[in-house]
C-alpha positions in Angstrom: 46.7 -70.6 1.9 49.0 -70.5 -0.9 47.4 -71.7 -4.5 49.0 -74.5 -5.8 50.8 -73.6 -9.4 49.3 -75.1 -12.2 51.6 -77.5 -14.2 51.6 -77.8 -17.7 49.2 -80.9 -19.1 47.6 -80.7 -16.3 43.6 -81.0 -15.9 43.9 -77.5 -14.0 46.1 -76.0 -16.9 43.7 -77.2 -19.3 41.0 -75.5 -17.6 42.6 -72.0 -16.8 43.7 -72.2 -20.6 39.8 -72.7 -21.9 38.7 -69.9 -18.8 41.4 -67.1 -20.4 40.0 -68.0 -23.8 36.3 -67.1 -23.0 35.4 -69.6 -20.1 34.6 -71.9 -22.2 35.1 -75.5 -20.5 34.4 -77.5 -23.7 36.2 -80.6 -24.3 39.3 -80.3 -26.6 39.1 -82.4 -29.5 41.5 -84.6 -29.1 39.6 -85.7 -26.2 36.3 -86.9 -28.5 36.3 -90.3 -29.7 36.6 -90.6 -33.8 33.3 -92.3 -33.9 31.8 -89.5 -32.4 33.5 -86.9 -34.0 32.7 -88.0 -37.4 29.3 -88.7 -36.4 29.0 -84.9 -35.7 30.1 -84.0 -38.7 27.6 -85.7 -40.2 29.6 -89.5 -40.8 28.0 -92.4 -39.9 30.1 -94.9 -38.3 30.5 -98.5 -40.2 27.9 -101.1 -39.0 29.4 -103.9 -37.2 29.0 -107.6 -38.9 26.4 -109.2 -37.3 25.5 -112.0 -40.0 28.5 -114.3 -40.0 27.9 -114.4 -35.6 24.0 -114.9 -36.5 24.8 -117.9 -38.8 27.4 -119.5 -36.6 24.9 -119.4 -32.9 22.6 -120.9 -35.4 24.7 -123.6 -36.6 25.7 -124.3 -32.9 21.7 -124.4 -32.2 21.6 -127.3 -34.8 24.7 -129.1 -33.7 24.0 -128.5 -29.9 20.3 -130.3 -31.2 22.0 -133.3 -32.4 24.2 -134.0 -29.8 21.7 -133.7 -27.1 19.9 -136.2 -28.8 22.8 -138.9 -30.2 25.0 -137.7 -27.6 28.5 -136.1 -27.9 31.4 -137.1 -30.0 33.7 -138.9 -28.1 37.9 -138.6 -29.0 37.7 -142.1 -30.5 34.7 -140.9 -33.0 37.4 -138.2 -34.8 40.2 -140.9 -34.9 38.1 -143.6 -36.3 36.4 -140.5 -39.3 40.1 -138.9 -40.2 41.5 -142.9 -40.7 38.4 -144.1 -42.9 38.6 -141.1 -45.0 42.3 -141.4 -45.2 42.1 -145.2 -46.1 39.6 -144.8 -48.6 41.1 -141.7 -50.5 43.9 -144.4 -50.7 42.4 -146.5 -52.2 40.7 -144.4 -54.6 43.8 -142.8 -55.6 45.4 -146.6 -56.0 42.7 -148.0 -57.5 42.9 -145.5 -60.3 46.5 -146.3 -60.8 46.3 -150.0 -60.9 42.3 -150.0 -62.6 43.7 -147.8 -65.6 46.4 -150.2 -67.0 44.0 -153.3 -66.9 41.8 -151.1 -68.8 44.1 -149.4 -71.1 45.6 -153.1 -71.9 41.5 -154.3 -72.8 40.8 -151.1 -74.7 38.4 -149.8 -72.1 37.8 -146.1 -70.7 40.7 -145.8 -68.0 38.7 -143.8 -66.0 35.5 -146.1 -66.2 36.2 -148.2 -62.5 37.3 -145.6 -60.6 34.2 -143.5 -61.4 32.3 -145.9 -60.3 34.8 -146.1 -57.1 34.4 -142.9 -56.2 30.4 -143.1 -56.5 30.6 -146.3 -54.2 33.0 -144.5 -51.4 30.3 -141.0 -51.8 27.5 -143.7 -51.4 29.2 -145.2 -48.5 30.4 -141.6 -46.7 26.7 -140.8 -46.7 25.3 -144.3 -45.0 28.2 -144.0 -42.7 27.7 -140.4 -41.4 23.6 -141.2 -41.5 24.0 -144.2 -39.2 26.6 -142.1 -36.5 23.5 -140.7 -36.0 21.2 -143.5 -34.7 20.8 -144.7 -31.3 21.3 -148.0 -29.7 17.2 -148.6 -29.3 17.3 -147.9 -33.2 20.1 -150.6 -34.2 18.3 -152.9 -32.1 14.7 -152.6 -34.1 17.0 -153.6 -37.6 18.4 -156.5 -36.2 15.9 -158.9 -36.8 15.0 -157.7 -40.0 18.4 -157.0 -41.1 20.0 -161.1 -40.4 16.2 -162.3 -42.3 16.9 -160.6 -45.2 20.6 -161.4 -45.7 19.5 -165.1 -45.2 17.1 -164.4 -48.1 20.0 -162.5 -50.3 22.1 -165.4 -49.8 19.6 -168.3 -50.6 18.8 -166.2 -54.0 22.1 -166.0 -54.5 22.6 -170.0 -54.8 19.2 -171.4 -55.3 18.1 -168.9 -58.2 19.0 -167.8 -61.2 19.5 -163.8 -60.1 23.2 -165.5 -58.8 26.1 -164.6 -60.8 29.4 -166.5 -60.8 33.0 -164.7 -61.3 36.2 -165.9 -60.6 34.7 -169.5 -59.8 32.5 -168.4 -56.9 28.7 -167.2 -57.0 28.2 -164.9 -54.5 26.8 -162.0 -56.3 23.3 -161.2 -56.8 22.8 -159.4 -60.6 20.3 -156.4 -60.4 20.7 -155.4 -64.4 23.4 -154.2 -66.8 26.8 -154.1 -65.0 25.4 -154.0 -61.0 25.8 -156.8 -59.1 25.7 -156.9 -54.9 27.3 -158.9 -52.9 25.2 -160.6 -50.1 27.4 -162.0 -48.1 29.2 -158.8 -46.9 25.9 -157.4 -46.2 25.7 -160.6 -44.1 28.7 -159.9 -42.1 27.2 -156.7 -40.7 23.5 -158.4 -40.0 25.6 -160.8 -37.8 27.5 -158.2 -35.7 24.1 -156.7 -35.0 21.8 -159.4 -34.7 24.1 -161.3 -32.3 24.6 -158.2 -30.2 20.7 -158.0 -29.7 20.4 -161.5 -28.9 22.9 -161.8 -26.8 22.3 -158.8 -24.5 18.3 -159.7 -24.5 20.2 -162.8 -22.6 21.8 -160.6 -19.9 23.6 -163.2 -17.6 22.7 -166.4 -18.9 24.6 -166.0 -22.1 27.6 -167.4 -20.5 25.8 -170.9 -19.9 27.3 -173.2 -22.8 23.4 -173.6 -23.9 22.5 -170.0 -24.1 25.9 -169.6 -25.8 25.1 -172.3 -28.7 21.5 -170.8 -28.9 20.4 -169.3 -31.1 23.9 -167.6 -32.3 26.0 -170.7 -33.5 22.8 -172.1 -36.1 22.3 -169.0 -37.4 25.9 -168.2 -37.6 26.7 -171.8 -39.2 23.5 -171.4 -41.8 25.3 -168.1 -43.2 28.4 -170.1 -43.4 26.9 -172.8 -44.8 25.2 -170.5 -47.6 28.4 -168.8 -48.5 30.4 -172.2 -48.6 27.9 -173.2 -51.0 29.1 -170.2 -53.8 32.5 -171.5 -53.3 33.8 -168.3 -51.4 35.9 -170.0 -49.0 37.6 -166.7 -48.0 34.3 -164.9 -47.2 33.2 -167.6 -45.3 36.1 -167.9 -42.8 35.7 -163.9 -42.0 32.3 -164.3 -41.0 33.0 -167.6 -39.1 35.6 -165.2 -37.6 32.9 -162.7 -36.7 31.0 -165.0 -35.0 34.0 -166.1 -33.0 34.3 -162.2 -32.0 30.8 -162.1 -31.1 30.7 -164.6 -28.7 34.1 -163.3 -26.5 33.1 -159.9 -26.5 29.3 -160.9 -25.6 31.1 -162.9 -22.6 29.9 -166.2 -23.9 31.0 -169.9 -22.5 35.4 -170.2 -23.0 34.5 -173.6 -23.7 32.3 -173.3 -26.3 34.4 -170.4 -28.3 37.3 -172.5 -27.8 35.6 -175.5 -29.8 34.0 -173.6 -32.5 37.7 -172.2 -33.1 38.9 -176.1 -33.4 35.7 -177.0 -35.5 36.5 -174.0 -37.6 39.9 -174.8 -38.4 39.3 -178.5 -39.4 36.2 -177.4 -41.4 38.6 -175.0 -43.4 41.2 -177.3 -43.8 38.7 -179.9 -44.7 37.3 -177.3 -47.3 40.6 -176.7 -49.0 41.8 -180.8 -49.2 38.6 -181.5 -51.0 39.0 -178.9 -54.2 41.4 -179.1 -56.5 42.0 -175.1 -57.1 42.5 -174.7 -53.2 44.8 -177.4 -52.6 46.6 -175.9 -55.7 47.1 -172.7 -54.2 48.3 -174.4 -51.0 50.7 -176.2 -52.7 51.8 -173.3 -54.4 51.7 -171.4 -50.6 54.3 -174.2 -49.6 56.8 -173.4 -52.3 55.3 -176.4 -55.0 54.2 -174.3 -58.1 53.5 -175.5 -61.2 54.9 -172.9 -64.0 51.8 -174.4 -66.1 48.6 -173.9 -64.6 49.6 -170.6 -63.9 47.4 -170.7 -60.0 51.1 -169.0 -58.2 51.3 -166.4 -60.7 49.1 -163.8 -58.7 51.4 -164.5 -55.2 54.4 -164.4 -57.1 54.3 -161.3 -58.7 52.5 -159.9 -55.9 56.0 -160.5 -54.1 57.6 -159.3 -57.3 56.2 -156.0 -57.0 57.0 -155.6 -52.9 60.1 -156.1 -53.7 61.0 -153.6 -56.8 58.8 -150.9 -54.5 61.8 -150.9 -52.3 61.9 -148.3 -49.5 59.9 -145.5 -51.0 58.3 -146.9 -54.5 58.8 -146.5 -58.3 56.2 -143.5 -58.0 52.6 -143.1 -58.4 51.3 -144.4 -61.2 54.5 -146.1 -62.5 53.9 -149.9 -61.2 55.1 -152.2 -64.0 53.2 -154.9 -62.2 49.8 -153.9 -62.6 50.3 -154.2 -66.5 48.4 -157.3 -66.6 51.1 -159.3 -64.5 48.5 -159.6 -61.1 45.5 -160.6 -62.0 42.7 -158.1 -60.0 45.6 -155.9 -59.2 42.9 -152.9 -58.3 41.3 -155.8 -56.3 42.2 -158.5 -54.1 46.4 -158.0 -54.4 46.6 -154.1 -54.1 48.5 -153.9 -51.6 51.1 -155.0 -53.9 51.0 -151.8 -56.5 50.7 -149.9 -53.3 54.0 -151.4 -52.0 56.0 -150.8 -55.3 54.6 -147.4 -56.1 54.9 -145.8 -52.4 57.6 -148.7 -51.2 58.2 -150.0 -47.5 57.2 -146.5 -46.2 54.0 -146.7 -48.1 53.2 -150.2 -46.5 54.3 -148.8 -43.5 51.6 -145.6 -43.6 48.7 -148.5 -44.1 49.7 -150.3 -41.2 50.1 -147.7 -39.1 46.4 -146.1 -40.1 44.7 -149.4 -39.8 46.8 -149.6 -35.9 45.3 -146.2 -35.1 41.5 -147.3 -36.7 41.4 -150.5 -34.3 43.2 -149.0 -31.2 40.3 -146.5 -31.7 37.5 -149.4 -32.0 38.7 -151.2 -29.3 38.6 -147.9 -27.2 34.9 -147.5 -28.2 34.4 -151.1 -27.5 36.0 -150.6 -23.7 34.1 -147.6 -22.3 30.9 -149.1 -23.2 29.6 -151.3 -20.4 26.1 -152.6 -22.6 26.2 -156.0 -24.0 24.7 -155.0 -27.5 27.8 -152.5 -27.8 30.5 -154.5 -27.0 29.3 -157.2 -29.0 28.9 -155.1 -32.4 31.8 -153.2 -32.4 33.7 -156.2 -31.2 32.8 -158.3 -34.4 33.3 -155.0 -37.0 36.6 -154.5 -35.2 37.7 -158.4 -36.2 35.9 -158.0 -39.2 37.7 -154.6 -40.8 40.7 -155.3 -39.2 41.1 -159.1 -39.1 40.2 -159.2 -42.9 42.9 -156.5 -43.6 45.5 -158.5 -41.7 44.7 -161.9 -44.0 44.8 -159.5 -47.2 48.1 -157.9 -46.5 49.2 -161.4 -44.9 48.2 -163.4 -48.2 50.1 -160.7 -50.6 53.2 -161.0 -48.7 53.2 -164.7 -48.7 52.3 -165.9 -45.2 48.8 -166.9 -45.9 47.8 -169.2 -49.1 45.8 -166.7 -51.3 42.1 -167.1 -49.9 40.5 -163.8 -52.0 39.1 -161.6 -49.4 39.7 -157.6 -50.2 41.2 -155.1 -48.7 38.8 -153.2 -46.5 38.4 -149.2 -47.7 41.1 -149.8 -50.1 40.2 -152.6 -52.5 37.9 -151.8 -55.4 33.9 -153.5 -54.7 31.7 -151.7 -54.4 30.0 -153.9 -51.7 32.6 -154.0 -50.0 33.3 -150.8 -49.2 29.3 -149.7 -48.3 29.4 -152.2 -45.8 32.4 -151.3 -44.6 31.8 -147.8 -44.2 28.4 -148.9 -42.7 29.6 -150.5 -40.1 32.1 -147.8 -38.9 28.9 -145.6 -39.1 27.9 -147.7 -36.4 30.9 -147.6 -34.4 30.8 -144.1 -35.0 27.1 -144.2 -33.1 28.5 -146.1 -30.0 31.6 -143.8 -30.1 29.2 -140.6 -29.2 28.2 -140.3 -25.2 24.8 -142.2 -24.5 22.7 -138.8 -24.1 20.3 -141.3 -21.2 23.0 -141.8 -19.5 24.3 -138.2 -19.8 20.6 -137.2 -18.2 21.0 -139.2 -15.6 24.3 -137.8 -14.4 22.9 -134.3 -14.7 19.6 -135.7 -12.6 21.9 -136.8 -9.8 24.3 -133.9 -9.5 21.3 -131.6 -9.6 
């Protein structure tokens, strides 16, 4: 048989070359890989990294820990974090720009209240990411404890001498020096969670009128009551609000939410006809100022300031309003230095991150099918969002001024822990319930 030729580049070529030069059948060197060549010649190859893949299994040990025992983020528990960060580094950045020129004008440190506005919101952060992390069986056990103790706060508040007065109301309890707390918004959040453990201990029954009224509407009325009694009007019709909330989401009796609405109303109104500064403001609300008491100066240069913002602001920093024309511009009213220093698009940003924060509540407050759930986030989702609504409403003129803050945006420092607590909670019932994960994994296995 003839012998096949051998072809250049070949495997046979290669081998008839490396027989003619001394039958050697070695490898060429081309042919070794570089890491073992230069092993050979006596070069050790680079070590691979091995540390940074070490630290991140570990880190995904820790946070594969954690979510086995809180359960799993949800989409809802990222959307409700990146808009509470983004609302409150609003209002720390506002606050600054409005809290400096009250300052500068009294000859204080410029810098001194948002210091202190940036401890509250780190404070805040911390509680907030700390409760994400408890269970439902955990929020239950502080209920109790949690609405006793805010009744105690508030009775201290009007009955001793630790309560402190500003602005005409005395809802703040002193604790020394230049600290004060505010009860009543630690009251709001007791409520949410104390009515959601009551009312889902009562299962079915809750939407008999009794079981409605019982215990929820005394208790509810007492903190009213207690609030009313510091003069904080504003305060007062939030949390009568949040009780409102609780019952509908906690499927109580239509006809008995529908009457506490009615009694509600009246008892405002009656509230407002009976003082002199309230009636006032109403007046002034109505288009009846009077240039000399000087009670429609805040609503009228909060409307001043909208309006010279124009579509996209004067610029950070340079409100002309804030200059000691509205009163607690870092406060109640600043929404107005954030309309004329970012304009309608500004306004428009707020709105739209407050939207996304309660379509992702309410979200939160759907998937969960547990009484205690629905009823907490329900009443945090009127209470953040319902008191943001009468803010902005009140500084553009279509609610008389009633003096409740801006949630995550105004300066308190109150205010804004319990805030931020309470979304910590949402954030809790915004993770997978890890028992009910189990039990999924029990059946399909």
């Amino acid at each position: 048989m003839a012998r096949t030729p051998t072809q250049p580049g070949t495997s046979a070529a290669r081998a008839a070359q490396a027989k003619a030069a001394g039958g050697s059948t070695a490898k060429p060197a081309s042919s070794v890989s570089p890491s073992k060549s230069s092993t050979a010649a006596g070069t050790k190859a680079p070590a691979a990294p091995v540390a940074p893949v070490k630290s991140a299994k570990k880190w995904q040990r820790i946070f594969g820990r954690i979510n086995a025992r809180a359960g799993r983020p949800s989409a809802s528990y990222y959307w409700i974090i990146a808009t509470t960060v983004a609302l409150t580094c609003i209002g720390l950045m506002t606050v600054l720009s409005a809290s400096a020129a009250e300052s500068i004008s009294e000859g204080a440190d410029p810098y001194a209240l948002f210091v202190r506005a940036a401890i509250f919101a780190l404070v805040g952060m911390v509680v907030m990411m700390a409760l994400s992390f408890v269970g439902a069986e955990g929020l239950r056990k502080i209920a109790w404890p949690a609405i006793i103790l805010a009744v105690i706060l508030l009775m201290a508040v009007v009955f001793t001498p630790l309560g402190r007065s500003a602005g005409g109301n005395t809802n703040w309890i002193n604790l020394g020096g230049s600290l004060s707390f505010q009860p009543s918004e630690a009251a709001k959040l007791a409520l949410a969670l104390w009515m959601g453990a009551v009312m889902a201990r009562k299962g079915r029954l809750v939407s008999d009128w009794r079981h409605t009224i019982l215990p929820v509407v005394p208790v509810g009325i007492a903190l009213v009551a207690l609030i009313l009694k510091g003069d904080d009007l504003g305060t007062a019709v939030i949390v009568m609000g949040i009780l409102g909330a609780g019952l509908f989401f906690g499927g109580g009796s239509k006809r008995v939410l529908i009457l506490a609405i009615v009694v509600g109303a009246a008892a405002a109104l009656i509230l407002a006809a009976v003082s002199g500064n309230r009636t006032a403001r109403l007046a002034g609300w109505l288009g009846k100022c009077n240039d000399t008491d000087g009670l429609c100066d805040q609503a009228q240069n909060g409307l001043y300031a909208l309006a010279s913002g124009g579509w996209f602001g004067v610029g950070l920093g340079q409100s002309r309003q804030k200059w000691s024309w509205i009163p607690e511009a870092h406060n109640d009213f600043i929404f107005a230095i954030i309309g004329e220093e970012f304009g309608l698009l500004g306004t428009i940003v707020i709105l739209g991150l407050y939207g996304v924060l309660a379509f992702a509540i309410f979200t939160v407050v759907m998937k969960r099918n547990d009484t205690f759930a629905r009823v907490v986030c329900g009443s945090i989702l009127f209470w953040v969002i319902g008191q943001a609504v009468a803010n902005i409403a009140m500084v553009t003129g279509l609610l008389p001024v009633i003096g409740v803050p801006l949630p995550l945006i105004s300066y308190g420092g109150s205010s804004l822990i319990m805030v931020l607590a309470a979304i910590g909670i949402v954030l809790s019932f915004a993770r997978t319930d890890p028992t009910a994960a189990i039990k999924e994994r029990t059946k399909s296995s």
